[in-house]
VEXRO-530536 format. One record per residue (C-alpha): residue number from 1; residue in one letter; x, y, z. Coordinates in Angstrom, 2 decimals. Example, Ala and Ser with C-alpha at 12.3 -4.5 7.8 and 13.67 -1.06 7.14 Angstrom:
BEGIN
> resi:resn:c1:c2:c3
> 1:a:12.30:-4.50:7.80
> 2:s:13.67:-1.06:7.14
***
This chain:
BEGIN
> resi:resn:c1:c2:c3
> 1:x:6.69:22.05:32.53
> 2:x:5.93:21.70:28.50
> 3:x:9.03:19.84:28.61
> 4:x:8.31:17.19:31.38
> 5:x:4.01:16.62:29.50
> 6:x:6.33:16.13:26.50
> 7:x:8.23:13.42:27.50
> 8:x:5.66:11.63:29.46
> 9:x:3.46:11.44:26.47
> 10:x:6.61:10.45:24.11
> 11:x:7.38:7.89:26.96
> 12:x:3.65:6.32:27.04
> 13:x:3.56:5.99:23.28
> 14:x:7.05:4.17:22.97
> 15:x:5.70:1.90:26.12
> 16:x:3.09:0.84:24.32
> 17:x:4.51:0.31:20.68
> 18:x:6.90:-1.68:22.87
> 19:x:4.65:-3.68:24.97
> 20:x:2.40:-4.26:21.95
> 21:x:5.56:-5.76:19.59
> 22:x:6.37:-7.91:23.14
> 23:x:2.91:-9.42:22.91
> 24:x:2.76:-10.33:19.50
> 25:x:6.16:-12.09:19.91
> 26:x:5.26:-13.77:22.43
> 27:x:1.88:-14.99:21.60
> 28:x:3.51:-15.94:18.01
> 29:x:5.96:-17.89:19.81
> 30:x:3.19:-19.88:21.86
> 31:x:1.28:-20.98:18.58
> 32:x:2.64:-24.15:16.19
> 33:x:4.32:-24.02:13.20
> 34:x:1.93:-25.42:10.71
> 35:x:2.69:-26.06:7.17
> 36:x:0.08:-26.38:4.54
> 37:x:-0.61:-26.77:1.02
> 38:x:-1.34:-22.94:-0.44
> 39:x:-1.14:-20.93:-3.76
> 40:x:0.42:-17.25:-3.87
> 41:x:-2.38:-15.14:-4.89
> 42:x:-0.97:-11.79:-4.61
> 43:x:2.15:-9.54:-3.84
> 44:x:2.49:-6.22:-2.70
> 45:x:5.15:-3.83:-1.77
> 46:x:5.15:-0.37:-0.10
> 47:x:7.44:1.79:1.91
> 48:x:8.10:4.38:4.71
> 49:x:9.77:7.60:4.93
> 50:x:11.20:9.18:7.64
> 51:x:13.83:11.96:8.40
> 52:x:16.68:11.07:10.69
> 53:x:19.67:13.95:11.23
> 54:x:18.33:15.72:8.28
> 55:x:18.43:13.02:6.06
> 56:x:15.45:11.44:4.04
> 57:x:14.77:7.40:4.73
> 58:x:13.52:4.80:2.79
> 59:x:12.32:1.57:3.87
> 60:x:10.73:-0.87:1.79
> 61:x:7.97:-3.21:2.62
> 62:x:7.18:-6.45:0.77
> 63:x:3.72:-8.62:1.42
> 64:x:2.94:-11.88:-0.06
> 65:x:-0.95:-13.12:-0.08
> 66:x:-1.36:-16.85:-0.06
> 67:x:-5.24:-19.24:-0.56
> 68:x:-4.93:-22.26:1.31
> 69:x:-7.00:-25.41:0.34
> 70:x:-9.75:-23.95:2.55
> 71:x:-9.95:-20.74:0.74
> 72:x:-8.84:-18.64:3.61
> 73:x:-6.54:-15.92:2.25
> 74:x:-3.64:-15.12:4.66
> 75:x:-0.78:-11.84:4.00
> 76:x:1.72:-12.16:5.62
> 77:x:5.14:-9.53:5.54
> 78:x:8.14:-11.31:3.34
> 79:x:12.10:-10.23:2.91
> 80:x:13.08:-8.66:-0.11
> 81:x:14.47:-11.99:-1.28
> 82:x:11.52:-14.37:-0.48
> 83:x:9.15:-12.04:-2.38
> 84:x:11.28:-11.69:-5.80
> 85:x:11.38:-15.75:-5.67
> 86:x:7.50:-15.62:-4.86
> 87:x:5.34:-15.84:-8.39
> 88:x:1.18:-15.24:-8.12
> 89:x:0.15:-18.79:-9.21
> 90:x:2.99:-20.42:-7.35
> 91:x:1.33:-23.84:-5.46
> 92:x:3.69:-24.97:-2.64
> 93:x:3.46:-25.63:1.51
> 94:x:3.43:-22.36:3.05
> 95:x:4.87:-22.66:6.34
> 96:x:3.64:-19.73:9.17
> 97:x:3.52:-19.49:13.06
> 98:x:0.83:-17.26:13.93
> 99:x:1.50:-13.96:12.02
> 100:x:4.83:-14.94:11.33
> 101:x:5.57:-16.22:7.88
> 102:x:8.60:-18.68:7.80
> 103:x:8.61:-20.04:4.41
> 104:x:7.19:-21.30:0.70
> 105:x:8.44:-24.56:-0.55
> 106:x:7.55:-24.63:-4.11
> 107:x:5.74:-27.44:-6.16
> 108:x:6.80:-28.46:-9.17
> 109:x:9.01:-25.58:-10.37
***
């Protein structure tokens, strides 16, 4: 019976990480792509750790903060190689759908 509460509750949480991934792709996907002017104003990185079949896991996490002309601040999650050719000060068109970031075109550099 501990067995069957188990799984139910492990089955409920992965339906809803699922269903809550879904809705974000989806509602991304509904939005525009806008492109704007915008500085980098900050990066970040960080990481997770897990254990799979006894061995330890490592995944790294890069963010990239960006001021557009209105002074709204937006972070979005970058690759690995997007954020080492990121600089704080960098001025540019940030393009973004939604929570999505999908590029930095540099100005002047």
């Amino acid at each position: 019976m501990e067995v069957i509460i188990t799984l139910a509750l492990l089955g409920i949480g992965v339906a809803i990480v699922v269903s809550t991934l879904a809705v974000r792709w989806v509602r991304n996907n509904a939005l525009p792509v806008l492109s704007t002017p915008a500085r980098v104003v900050a990066k970040q990185t960080g990481y997770e750790k897990w254990r799979n079949n006894r061995r330890l896991r490592t995944l790294n996490l890069y963010y990239a903060t960006f001021e557009l002309d209105t002074g709204q601040r937006i972070e979005f999650s970058v690759g690995d190689n997007q954020f080492g050719a990121l600089i704080v000060g960098d001025q540019g068109t940030l393009t973004y759908q939604g929570t999505r970031y999908r590029g930095f075109q540099h100005v002047g550099r």
